[in-house]
KOLMI-414689 format. One record per residue (C-alpha): x, z, y; residue in three letters. Coordinates in pm, whole numbers, padded with zeros to 5 digits, always signed. Each point is the difference from the previous one (the first is absolute). Example, Ala and Ser with C-alpha at 12.3 -4.5 7.8 and 13.67 -1.06 7.14 Angstrom:
# residues 2
+01230+00780-00450ALA+00137-00066+00344SER
***
This chain:
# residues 124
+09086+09150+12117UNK-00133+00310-00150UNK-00196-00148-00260UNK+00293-00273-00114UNK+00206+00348-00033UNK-00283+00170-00199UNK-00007-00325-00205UNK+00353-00047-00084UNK+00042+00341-00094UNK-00273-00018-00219UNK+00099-00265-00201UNK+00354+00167-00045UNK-00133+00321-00121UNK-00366-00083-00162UNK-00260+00225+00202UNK+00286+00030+00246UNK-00266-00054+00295UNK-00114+00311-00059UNK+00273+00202-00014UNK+00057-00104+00351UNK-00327+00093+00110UNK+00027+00316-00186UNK-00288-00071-00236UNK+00210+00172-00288UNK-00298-00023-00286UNK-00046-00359+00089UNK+00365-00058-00056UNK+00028+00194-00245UNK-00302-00191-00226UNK+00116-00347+00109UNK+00362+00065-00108UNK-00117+00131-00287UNK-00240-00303-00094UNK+00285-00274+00084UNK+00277+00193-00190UNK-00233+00058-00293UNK-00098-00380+00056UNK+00343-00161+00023UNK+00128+00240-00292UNK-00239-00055-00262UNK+00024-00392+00093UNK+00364+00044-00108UNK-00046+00179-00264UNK-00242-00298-00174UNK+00296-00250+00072UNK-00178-00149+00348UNK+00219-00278+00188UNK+00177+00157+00294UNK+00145-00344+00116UNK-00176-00337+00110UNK-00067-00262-00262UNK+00327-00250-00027UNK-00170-00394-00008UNK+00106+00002-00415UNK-00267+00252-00025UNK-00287-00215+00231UNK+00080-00323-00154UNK-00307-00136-00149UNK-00212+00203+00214UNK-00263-00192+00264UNK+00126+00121+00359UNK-00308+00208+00101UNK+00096+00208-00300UNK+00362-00001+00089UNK-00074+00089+00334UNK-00212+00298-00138UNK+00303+00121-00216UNK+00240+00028+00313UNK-00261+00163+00190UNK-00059+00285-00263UNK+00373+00026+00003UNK-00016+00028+00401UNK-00264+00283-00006UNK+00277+00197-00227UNK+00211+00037+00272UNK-00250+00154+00171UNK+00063+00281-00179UNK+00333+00121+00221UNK+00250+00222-00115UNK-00089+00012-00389UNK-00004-00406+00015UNK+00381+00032+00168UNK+00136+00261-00225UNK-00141-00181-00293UNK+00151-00317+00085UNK+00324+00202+00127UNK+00032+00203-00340UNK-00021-00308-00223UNK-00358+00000-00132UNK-00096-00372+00065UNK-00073-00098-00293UNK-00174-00426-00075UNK-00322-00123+00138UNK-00111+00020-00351UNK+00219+00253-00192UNK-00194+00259-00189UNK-00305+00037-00265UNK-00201+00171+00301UNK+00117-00127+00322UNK-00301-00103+00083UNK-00110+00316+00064UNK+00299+00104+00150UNK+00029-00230+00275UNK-00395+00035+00046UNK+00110+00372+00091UNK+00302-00100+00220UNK-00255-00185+00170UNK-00218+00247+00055UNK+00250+00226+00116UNK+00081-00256+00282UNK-00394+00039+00121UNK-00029+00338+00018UNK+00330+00024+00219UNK-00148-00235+00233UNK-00347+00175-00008UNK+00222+00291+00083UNK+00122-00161+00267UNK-00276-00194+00159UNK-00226+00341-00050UNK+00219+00200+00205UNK+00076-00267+00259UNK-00408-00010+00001UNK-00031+00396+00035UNK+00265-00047+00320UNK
***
């Protein structure tokens, strides 16, 4: 039960895991990786939301299927994923010059949370 509580919280509050094992330098570098993540995917117009099926059509399903998963492993990201979406910053599947980029690093923000999170479930 321990370890579901470890991994909730972490997800919440990226690095989170460690802040309840009182690893503060962990937490602190994994918060600051995610936030710095999620923020500068924002900033270069990434997609918070999933893809609608206007934005898939034409697409073979494997690639599809890849699309909604990339958009699955943003959520990973927690808390900045919620407050972005609560705050009004989903923006199109496609919208932007560079969203490419951006949603590459909302992405990425999602894996290091749950490296975060599987590390200090690991460490336990």
């Amino acid at each position: 039960m321990r370890r579901v509580g470890l991994a909730a919280f972490g997800w919440l509050v990226p690095g989170g895991a460690y802040l309840l094992k009182r690893r503060y330098l962990h937490f602190a570098v994994f918060a600051a990786i995610v936030c710095a993540a999620f923020g500068a995917g924002l900033a270069m117009q990434g997609a918070v939301k999933l893809p609608t099926p206007a934005e898939l059509s034409g697409l073979d399903p494997f690639t599809s299927y890849l699309f909604q998963a990339g958009a699955f492993a943003k959520m990973l990201a927690g808390a900045p994923f919620l407050a972005a979406s609560m705050l009004g910053a989903e923006r199109g599947f496609l919208a932007g010059r560079v969203h490419e980029y951006g949603s590459t690093l909302l992405l990425l923000a999602g894996l290091f949370n749950v490296l975060a999170i599987s590390s200090a479930i690991e460490e336990e």
